[in-house]
C-alpha positions as CSV (number, residue, x, y, z in Angstrom):
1,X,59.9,-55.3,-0.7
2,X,62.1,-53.0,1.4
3,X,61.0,-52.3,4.7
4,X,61.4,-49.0,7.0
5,X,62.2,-49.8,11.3
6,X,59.0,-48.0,11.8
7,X,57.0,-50.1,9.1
8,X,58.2,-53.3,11.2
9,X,57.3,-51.7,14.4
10,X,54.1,-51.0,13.6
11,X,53.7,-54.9,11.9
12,X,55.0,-56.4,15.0
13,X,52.7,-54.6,17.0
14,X,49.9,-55.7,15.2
15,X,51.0,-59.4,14.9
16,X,51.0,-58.5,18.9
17,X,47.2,-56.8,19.4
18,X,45.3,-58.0,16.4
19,X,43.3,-60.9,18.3
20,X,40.2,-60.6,15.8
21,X,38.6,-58.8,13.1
22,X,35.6,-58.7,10.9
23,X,35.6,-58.7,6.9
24,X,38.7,-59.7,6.2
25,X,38.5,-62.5,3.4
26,X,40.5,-63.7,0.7
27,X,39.6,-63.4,-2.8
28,X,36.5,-66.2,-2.8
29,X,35.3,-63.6,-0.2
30,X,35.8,-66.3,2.5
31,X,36.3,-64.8,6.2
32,X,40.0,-65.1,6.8
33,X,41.6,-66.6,10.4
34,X,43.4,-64.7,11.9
35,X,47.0,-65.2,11.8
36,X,50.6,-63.7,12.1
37,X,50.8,-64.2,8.2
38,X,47.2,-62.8,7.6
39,X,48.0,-60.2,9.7
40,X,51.1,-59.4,7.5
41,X,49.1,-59.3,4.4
42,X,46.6,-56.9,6.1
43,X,49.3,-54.6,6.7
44,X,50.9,-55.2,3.3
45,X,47.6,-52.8,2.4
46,X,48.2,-49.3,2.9
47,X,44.5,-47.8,3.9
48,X,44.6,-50.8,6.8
49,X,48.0,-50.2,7.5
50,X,47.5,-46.5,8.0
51,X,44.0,-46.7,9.8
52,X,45.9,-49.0,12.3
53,X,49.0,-46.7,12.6
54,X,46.8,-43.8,12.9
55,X,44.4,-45.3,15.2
56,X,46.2,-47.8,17.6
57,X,50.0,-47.9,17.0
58,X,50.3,-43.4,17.4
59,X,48.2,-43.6,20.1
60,X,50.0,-46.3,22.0
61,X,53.4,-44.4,22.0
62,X,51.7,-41.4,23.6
63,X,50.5,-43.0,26.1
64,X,47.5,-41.7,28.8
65,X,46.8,-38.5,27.6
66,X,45.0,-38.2,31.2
């Protein structure tokens, strides 16, 4: 799989903020550890991967909109 400089930004930064999340599991519905692999495979999904570009990643490169 090919990926774009912005894809891998936004990966990056979430191998960087993701600290902990609720239902994430793997197929036997087991909670899943999180982990800069796990975190991979969440953002290998595209509705997570854009609900956290949308909603943490944008936002973080505009900065205080204060």
């Amino acid at each position: 799989m090919s990926v774009t400089a912005g894809e891998a930004m936004v990966r990056a930064c979430a191998r960087r903020v993701i600290a902990g999340w609720e239902g994430i599991g793997n197929e036997a519905g087991e909670a899943l550890a999180v982990s800069p692999e796990a975190i991979d495979a969440a953002m290998a999904l595209p509705a997570l991967y854009d609900r956290f570009e949308t909603l943490v990643f944008a936002p973080a490169l505009r900065g205080p909109t204060d």
